[in-house]
C-alpha positions as CSV (number, residue, x, y, z in Angstrom):
1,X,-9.0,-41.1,-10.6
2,X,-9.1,-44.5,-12.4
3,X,-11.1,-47.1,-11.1
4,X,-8.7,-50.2,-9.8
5,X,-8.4,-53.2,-12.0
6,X,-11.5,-56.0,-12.1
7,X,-11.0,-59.3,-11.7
8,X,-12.1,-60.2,-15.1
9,X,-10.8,-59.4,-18.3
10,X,-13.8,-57.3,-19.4
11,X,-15.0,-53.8,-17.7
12,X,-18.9,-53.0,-17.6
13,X,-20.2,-50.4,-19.6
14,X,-20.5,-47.9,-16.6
15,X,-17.0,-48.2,-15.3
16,X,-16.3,-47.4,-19.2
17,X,-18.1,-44.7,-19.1
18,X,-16.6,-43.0,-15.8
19,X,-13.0,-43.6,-17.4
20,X,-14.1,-41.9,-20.4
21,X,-15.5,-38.9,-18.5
22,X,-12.8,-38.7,-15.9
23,X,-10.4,-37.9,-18.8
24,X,-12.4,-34.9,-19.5
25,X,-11.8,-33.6,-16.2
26,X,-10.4,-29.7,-15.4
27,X,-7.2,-29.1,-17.3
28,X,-5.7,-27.8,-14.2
29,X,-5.1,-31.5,-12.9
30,X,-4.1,-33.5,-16.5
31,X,-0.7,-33.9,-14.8
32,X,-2.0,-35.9,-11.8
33,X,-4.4,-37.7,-13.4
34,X,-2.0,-38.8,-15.9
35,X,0.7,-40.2,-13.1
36,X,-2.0,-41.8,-11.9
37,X,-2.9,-43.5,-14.8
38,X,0.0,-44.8,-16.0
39,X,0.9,-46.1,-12.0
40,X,-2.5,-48.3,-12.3
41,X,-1.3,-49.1,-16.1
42,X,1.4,-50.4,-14.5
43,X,-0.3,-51.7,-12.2
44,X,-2.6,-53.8,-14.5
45,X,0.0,-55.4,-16.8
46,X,1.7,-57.2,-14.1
47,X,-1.7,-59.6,-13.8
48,X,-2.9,-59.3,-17.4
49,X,-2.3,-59.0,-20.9
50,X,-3.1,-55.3,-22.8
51,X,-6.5,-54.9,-24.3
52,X,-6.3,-53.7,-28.3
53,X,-7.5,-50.0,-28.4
54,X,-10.7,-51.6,-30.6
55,X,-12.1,-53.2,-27.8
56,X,-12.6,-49.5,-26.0
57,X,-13.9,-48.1,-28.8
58,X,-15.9,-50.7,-29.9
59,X,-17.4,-50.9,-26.4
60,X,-17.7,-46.6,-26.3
61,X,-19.5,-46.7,-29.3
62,X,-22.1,-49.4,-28.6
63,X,-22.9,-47.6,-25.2
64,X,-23.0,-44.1,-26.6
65,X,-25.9,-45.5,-29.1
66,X,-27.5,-47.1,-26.4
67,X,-27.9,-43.9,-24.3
68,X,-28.5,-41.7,-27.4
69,X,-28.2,-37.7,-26.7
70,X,-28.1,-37.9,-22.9
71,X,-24.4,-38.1,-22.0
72,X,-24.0,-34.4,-24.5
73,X,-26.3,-32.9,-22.2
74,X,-25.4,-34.4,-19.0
75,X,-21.9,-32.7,-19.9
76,X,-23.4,-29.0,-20.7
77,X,-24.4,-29.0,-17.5
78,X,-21.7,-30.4,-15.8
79,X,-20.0,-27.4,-17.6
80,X,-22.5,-24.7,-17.0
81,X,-22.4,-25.8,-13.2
82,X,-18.3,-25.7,-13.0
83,X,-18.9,-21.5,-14.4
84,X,-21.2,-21.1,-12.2
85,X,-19.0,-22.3,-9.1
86,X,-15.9,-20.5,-10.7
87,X,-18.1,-17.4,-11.1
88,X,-18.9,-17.2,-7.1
89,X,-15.6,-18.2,-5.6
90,X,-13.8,-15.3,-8.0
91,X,-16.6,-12.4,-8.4
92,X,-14.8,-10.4,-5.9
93,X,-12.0,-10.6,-8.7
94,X,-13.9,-10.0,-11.4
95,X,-15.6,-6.9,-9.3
96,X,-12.0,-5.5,-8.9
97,X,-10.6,-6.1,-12.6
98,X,-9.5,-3.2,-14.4
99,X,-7.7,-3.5,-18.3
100,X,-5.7,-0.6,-16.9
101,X,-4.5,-1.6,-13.0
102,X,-1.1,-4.0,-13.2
103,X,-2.6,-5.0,-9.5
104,X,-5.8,-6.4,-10.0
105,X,-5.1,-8.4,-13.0
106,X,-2.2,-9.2,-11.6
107,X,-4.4,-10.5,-8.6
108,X,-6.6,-12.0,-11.2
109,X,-3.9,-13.9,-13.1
110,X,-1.9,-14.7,-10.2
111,X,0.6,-12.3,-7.9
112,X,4.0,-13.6,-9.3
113,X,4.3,-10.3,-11.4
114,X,3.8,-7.9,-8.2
115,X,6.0,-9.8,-6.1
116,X,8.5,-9.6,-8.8
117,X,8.0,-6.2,-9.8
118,X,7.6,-5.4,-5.4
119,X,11.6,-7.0,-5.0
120,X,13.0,-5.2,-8.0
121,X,12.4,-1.7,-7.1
122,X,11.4,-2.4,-2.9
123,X,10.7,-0.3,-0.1
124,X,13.3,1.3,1.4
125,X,13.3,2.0,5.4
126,X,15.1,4.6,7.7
127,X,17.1,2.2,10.4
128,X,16.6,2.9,13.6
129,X,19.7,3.2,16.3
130,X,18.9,0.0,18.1
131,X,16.5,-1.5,15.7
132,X,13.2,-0.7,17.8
133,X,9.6,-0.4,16.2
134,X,6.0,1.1,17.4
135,X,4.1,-0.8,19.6
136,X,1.4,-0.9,17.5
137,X,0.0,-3.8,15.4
138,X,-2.0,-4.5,12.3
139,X,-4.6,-6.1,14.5
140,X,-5.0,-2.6,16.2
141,X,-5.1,-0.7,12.7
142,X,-7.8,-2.5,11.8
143,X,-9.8,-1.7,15.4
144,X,-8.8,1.5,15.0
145,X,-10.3,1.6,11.3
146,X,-13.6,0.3,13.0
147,X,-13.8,3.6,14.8
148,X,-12.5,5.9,12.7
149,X,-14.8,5.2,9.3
150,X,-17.5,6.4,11.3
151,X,-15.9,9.6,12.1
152,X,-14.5,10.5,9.1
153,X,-17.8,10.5,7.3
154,X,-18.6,13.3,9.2
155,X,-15.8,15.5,8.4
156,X,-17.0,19.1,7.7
157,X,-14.3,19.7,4.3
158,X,-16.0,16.8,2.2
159,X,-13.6,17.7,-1.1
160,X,-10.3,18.2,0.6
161,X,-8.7,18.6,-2.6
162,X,-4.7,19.1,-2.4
163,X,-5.1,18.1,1.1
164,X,-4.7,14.7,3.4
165,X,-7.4,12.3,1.9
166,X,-8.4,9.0,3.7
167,X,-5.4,6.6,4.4
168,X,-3.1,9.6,5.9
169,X,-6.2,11.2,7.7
170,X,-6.8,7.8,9.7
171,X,-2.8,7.7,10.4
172,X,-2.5,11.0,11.9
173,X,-6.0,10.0,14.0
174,X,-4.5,6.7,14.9
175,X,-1.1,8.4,16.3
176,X,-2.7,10.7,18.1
177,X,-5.1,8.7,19.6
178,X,-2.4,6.1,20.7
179,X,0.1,8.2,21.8
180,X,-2.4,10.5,23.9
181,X,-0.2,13.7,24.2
182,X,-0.7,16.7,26.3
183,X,0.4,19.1,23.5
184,X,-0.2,18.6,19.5
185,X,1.6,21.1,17.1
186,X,0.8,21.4,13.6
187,X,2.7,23.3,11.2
188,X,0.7,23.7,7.9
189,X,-2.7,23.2,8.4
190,X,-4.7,24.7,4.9
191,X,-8.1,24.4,5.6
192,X,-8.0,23.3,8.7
193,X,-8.7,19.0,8.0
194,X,-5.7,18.2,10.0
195,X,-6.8,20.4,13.0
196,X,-10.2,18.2,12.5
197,X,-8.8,15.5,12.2
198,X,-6.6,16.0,15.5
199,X,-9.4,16.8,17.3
200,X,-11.1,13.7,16.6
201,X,-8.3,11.9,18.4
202,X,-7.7,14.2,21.3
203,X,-10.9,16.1,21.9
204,X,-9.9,18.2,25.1
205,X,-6.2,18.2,23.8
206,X,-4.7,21.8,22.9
207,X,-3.3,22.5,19.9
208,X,-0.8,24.8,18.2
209,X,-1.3,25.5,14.4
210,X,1.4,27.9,12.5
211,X,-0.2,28.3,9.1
212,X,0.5,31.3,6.7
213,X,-3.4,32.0,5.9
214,X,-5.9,31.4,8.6
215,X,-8.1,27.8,7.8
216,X,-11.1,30.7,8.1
217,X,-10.1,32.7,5.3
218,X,-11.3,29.5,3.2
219,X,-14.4,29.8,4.5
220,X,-15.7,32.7,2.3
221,X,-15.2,30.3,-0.6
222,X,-16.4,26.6,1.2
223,X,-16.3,24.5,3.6
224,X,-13.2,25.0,6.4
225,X,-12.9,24.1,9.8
226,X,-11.7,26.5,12.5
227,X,-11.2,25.1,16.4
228,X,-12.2,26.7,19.5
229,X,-9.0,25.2,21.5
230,X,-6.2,26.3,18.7
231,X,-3.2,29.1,19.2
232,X,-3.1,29.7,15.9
233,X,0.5,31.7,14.2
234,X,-1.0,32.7,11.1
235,X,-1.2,35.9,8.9
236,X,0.5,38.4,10.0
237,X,0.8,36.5,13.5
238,X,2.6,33.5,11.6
239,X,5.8,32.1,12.7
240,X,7.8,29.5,10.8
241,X,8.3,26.4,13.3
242,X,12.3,27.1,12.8
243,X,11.7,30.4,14.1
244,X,9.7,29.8,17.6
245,X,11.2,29.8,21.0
246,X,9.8,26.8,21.9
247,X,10.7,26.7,25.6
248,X,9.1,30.0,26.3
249,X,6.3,28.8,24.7
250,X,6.0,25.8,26.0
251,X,6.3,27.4,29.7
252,X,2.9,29.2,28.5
253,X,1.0,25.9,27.9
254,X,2.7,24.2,31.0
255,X,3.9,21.9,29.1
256,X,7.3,20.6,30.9
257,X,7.7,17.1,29.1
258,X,8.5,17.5,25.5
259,X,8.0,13.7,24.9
260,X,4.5,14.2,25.8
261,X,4.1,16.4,22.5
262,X,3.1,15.5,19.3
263,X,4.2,17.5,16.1
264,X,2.4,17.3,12.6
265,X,4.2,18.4,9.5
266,X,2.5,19.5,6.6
267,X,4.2,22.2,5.5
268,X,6.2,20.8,2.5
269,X,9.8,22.2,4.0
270,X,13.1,19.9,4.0
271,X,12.5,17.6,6.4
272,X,16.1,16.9,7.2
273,X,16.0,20.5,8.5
274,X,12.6,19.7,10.5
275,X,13.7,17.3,12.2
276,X,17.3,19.2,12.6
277,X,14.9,21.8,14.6
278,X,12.5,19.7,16.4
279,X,16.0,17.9,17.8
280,X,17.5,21.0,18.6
281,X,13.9,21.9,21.0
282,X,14.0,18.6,22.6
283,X,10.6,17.5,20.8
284,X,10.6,13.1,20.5
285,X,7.3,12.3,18.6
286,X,7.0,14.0,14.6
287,X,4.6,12.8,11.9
288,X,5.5,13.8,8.4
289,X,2.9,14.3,6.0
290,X,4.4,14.3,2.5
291,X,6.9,11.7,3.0
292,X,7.4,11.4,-1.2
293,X,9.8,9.2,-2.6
294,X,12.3,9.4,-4.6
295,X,12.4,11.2,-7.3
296,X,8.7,12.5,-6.8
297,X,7.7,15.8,-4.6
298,X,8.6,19.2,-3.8
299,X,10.6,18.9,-0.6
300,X,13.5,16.6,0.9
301,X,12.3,14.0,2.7
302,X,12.9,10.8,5.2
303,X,11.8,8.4,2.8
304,X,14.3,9.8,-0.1
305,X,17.2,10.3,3.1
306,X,16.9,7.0,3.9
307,X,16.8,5.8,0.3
308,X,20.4,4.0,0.0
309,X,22.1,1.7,-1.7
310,X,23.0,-0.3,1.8
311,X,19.3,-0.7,2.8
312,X,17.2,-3.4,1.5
313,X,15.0,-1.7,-1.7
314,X,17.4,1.3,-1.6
315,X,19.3,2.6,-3.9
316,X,19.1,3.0,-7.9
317,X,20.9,2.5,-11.3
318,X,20.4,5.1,-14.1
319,X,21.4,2.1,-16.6
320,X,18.4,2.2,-18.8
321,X,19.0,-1.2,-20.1
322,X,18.9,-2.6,-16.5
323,X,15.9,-4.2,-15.1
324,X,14.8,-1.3,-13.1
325,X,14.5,0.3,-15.6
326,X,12.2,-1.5,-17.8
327,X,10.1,-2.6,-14.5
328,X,9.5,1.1,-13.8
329,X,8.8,2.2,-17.9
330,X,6.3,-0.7,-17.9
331,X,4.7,0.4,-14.1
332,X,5.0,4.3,-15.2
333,X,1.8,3.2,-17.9
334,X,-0.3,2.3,-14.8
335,X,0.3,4.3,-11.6
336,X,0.1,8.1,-11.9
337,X,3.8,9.0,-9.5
338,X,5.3,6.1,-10.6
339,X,8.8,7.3,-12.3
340,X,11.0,6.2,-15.2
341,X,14.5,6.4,-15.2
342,X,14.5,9.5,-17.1
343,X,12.6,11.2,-14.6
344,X,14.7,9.4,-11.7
345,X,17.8,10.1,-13.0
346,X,19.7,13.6,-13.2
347,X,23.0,14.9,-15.0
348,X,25.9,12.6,-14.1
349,X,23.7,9.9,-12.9
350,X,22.7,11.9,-10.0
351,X,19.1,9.4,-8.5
352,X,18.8,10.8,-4.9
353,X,16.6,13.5,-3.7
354,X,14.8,14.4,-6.9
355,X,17.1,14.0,-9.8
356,X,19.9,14.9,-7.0
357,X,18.7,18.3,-5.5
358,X,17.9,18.3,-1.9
359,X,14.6,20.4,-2.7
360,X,12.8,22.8,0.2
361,X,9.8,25.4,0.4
362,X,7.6,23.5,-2.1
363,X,10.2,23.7,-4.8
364,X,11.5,26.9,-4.5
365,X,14.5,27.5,-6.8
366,X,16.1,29.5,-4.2
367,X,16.0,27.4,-1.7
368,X,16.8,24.0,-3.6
369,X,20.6,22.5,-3.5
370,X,22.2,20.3,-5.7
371,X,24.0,18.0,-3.5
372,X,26.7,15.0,-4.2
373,X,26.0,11.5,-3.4
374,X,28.1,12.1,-0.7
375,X,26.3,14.3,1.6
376,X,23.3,12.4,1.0
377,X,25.2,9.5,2.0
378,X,26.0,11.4,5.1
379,X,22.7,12.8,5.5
380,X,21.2,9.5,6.1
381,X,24.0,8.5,9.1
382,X,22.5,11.4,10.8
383,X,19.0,10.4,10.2
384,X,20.0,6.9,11.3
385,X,22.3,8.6,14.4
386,X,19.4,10.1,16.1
387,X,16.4,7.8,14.7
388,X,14.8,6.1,17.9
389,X,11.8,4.6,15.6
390,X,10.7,4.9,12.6
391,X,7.0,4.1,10.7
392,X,5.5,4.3,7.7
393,X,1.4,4.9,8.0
394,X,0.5,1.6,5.3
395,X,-2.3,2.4,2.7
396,X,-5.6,0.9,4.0
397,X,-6.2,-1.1,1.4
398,X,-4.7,-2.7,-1.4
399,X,-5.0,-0.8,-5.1
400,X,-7.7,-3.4,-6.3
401,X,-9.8,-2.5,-3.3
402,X,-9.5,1.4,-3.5
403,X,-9.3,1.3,-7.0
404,X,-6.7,4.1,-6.6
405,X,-4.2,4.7,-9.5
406,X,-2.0,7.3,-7.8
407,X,0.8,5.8,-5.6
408,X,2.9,2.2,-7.1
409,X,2.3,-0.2,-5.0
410,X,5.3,-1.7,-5.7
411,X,7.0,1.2,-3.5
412,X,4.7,0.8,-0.6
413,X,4.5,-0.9,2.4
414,X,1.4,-4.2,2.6
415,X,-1.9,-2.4,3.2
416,X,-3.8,-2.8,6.3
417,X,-7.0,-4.6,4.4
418,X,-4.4,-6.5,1.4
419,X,-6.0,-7.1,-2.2
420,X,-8.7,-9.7,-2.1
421,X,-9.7,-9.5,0.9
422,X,-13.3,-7.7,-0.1
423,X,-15.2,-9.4,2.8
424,X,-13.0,-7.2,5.4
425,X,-12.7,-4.3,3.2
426,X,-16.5,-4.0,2.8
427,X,-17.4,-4.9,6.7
428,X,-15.5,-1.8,7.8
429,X,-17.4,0.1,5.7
430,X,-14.7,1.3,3.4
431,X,-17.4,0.5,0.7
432,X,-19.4,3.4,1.2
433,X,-16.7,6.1,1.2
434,X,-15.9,8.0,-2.6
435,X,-12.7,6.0,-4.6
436,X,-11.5,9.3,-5.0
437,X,-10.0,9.6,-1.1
438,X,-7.8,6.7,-1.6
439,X,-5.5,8.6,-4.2
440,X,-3.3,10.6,-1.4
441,X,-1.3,8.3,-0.3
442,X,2.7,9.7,0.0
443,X,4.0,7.3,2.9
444,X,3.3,9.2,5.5
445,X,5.9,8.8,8.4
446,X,5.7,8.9,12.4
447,X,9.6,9.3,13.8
448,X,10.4,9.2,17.3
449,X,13.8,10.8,17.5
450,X,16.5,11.7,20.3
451,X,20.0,13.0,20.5
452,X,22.9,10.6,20.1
């Protein structure tokens, strides 16, 4: 800031000199320093005359050869020590940088771009009936993170490729373990990771798993994961979970409160018709696993259901000159199941579901329907008719943190541990676990449901 006028018509050859370096000061703050300047120019020409510009130089000059070469080298280090403070306060950012991730050099640059992008294409939410949400908080994610990093190093399927990697595995754990139930019910288990996982949370809990091939049929090819306390309906035992008579066989477990049951699907079926069924047996608590969004996956789901023009970051336009659609073509470079408007959009303009089919059975042609707008429209009223709460499991961390270049974060809900905060991220211990776990994330959902 400029020194204050003297009380003589001459300066010293010190105060010249701080008023020449203070006008070499960071850029960032010209602005300022030039208000302020011409607010003490003001200032001074009320009580004296203006000075010729020779008489500043003629004064610079005569100091400058005075000092000789000191002042240039009294300013390279001034400058080397200003990198070297910009350096430490941004390394995590440099750390996270990639050429390649819209997020972290978006972080880098500043988060104007992501927020942008974030309200353009939003997050849409199923509405509950009375507008209720989980108990839980963010506070108690990250506690529960604290315990569960630990545990989750020790899992027995190390590569769970094509199955639940890290962020869904601690949402299923963190369910279960909040909600406590007597019963849990899977229905699609593979290798037998969610079954582990389940366990973790509830270790004295039974379970019910209804999976076509046993999880120890894997185990002549690697590492699988078989429980002592599991009915298992597989091979030629399976039953599909629409085919079960649930009261008879919940009579067997003595299990008379269906709220106190927890079902787990990961069995890539509509889920429209899951939770049709799980209504229809009086079950309350359901965690989908695949929740994908819209225009992405191989089954109907809550988070394409709910996707609607009358909910906040729902609903599309298949105008390819529109800004959605150059937002997504520029995301579509960076995030792996990010989709352009090509991909969104079917024949007549048809955006829900995928490309408008209501898809089932892991995309099985003979099981998919093309449906109008208006039964998807209608489908969501139902959702929303018997929807008590509804949650989506957030990523763990932010994209610059997990380095993951699957899911758009634009179309997810805030992390648990948001970009830049590498302190938290690395005192959990999320550090030591492999990048590659971080690239499952599909929105996992937790519903709590009753009839209208």
């Amino acid at each position: 800031m400029p020194l204050p006028p003297s009380s003589s018509t001459q300066r010293s050859p010190t105060k010249m000199l701080e008023r020449a370096l203070s006008s070499r000061r960071n850029a960032l703050y010209a602005d300022e320093a030039a208000a302020e300047n011409d607010a003490v120019a003001a200032d001074e020409s009320k009580t004296k005359k203006h000075l010729p510009i020779s008489f500043f130089t003629t004064r610079i000059t005569n100091y400058l050869t005075r000092t000789g070469p000191v002042w240039p080298c009294l300013l390279l280090l001034a400058l080397v020590l200003f990198l070297i403070f910009s350096l430490i306060f941004n390394s995590r950012r440099f750390v996270c940088v990639s050429p390649y991730d819209p997020v972290s050099r978006s972080g880098f640059f500043g988060f104007d771009g992501l927020e942008s992008d974030f309200g353009s294409l939003g997050v849409p939410w199923c509405r509950s009936k009375h507008g209720k949400t989980v108990e839980w908080t963010s506070k108690d994610l990250i506690k529960g993170l604290e315990v569960f990093i630990p545990i989750y190093e020790t899992r027995p399927i190390k590569n769970n490729q094509f199955g639940m990697g890290f962020d869904h595995s601690f949402g299923l754990w963190f369910i279960a373990q909040w909600l406590k139930p007597d019963l849990m019910i899977e229905s699609g288990a593979f290798k037998g990771h969610s079954t582990w996982v389940l366990r973790q949370a509830m270790p004295d809990t039974p379970i019910i798993t209804l999976t076509p091939r046993h999880p120890e049929k894997y185990l002549k090819k690697g590492p699988a994961y078989v429980d002592g306390n599991c009915t298992y309906f597989s091979g030629k035992d399976f039953l599909d979970f629409g085919s079960i008579d649930w009261r008879k066989l919940m009579k067997k477990h003595g299990i008379t409160d269906l709220s106190r049951v927890l079902i787990f699907f990961d069995d890539h079926q509509n889920e429209l018709k899951r939770v049709r069924q799980a209504l229809k047996a009086g079950f309350r608590h359901l965690v989908f696993e695949d929740n994908y969004d819209t225009g992405t996956g191989d089954h109907y789901s809550l988070r394409q259901i709910c996707d609607q023009p009358y909910i906040r970051g729902g609903g599309h336009s298949c105008f390819k000159d529109s800004d959605e659609a150059r937002i997504r073509s520029r995301r579509k470079k960076f995030w792996e199941k990010a989709v352009d408007i090509d991909e969104l959009c079917g024949p007549g303009e048809a955006w829900w579901g995928v490309r408008g089919y209501m898809l089932d059975d892991f995309n099985n042609s003979k099981s998919n329907k093309l449906i109008s707008y208006s039964e998807h429209f209608q489908n969501s009223r139902f959702v929303e008719s018997i929807l008590d709460v509804y949650w989506e499991v957030p990523p763990v961390a932010g994209p610059s943190l997990t380095h993951q270049t699957r899911y758009d974060p634009a179309r997810a809900v805030t992390p648990v541990v948001e970009d830049g905060r590498y302190g938290l991220f690395q005192r959990l211990g999320l550090t030591r676990l492999n990048p590659s776990v971080f690239n499952g994330y599909t929105q996992m959902a937790y519903l709590q449901i009753s009839k209208q």
